[in-house]
C-alpha positions in Angstrom: -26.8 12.8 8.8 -30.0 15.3 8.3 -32.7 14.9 6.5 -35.6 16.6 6.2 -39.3 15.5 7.4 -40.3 14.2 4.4 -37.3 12.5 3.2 -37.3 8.5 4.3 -34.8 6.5 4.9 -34.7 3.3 2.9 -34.3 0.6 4.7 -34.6 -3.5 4.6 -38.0 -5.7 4.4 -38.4 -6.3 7.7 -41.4 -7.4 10.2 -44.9 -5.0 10.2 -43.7 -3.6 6.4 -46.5 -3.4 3.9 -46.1 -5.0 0.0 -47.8 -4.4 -2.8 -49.0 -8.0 -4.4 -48.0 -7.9 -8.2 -49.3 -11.3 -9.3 -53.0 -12.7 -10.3 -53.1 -14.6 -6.8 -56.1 -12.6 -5.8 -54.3 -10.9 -2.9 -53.7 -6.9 -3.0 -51.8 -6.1 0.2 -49.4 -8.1 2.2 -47.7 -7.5 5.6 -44.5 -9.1 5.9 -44.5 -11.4 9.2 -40.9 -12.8 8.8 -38.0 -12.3 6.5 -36.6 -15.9 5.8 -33.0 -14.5 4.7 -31.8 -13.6 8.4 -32.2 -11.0 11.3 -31.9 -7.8 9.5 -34.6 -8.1 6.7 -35.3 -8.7 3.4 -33.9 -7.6 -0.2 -34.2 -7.9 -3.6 -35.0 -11.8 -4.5 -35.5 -13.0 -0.8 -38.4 -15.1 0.4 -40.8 -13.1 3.1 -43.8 -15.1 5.2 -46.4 -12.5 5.2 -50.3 -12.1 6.1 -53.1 -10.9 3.2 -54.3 -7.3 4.9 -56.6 -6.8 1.6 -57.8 -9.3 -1.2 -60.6 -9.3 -4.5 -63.4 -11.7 -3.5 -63.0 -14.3 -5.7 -59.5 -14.6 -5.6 -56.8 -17.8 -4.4 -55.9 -16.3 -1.3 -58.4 -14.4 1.5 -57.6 -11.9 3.8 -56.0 -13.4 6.5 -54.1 -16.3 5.4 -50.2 -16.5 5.8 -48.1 -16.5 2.7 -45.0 -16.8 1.2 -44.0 -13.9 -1.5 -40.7 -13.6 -3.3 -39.6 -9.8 -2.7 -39.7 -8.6 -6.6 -39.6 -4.6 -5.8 -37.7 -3.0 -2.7 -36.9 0.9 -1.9 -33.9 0.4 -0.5 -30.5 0.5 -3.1 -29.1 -2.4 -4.7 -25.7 -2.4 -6.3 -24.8 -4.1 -9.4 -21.9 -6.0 -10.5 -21.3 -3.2 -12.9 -21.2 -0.1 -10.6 -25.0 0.8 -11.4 -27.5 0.5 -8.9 -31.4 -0.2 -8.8 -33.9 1.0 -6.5 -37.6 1.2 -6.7 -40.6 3.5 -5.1 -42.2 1.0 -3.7 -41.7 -2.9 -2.0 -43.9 -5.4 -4.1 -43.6 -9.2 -3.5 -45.0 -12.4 -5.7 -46.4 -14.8 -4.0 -45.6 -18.1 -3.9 -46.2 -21.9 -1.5 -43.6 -23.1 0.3 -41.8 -25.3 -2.4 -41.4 -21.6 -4.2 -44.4 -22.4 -7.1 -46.2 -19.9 -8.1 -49.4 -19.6 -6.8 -51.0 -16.7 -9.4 -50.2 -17.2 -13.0 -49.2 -13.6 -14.1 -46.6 -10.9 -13.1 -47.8 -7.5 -13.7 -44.7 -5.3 -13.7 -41.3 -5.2 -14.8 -39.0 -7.3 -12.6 -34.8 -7.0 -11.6 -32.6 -9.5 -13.3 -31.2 -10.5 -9.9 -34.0 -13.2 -9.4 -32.5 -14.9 -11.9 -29.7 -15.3 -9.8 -31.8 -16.1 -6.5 -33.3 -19.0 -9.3 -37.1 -17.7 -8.9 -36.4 -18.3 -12.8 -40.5 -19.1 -13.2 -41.0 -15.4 -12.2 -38.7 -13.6 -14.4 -40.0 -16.4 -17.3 -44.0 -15.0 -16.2 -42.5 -10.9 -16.5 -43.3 -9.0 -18.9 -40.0 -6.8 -18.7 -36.6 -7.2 -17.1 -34.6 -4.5 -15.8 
């Protein structure tokens, strides 16, 4: 398989990879620590630890603290049920404590339908869209 220098191969969540935060937590930028869905890495729906690399002031979380996020946006392919498929441009997570709450109380983007079936139902509830 070629590809070309500036093509990328999409690959899973895994440790070192950075997320954008899409929730009011106070957090911008996460880097995922550990994926807690098994040795390969994270998808669509599955719950990373992760540490805050940038954060507003007065926000929830500070930079530095160790999070749990729900992975709400990931660049590599998803198949459907249906044949179609949904892939993003970016990785995004929502953060959440360790019983799976919420910690910010609004979701900025557009979220997959297959949370509902990972029952982060709070977060699709909190979406403004569902694809």
């Amino acid at each position: 398989m070629l590809l070309s220098h500036f093509q990328q191969i999409r690959t899973f969540i895994q440790m070192r990879t950075n997320l954008k935060v899409v929730d009011n937590s106070g957090a911008k930028r996460v880097m995922s620590i550990q994926s807690l869905r098994g040795k390969k890495g994270a998808r669509l729906g599955d719950m990373i630890i992760g540490s805050v690399k940038e954060a507003q002031p007065c926000g929830k979380v500070k930079k530095g603290d160790v999070v749990y996020g729900v992975v709400v946006r990931a660049a590599m392919k998803k198949g459907r049920s249906d044949g179609s498929e949904v892939q993003f441009d970016n990785n995004a997570v929502v953060l959440v404590n360790k019983k799976g709450e919420l910690i910010g109380t609004r979701v900025f983007i557009p979220v997959p339908h297959e949370l509902r079936k990972k029952k982060h139902l709070k977060i699709v509830a909190l979406a403004e869209h569902i694809v």
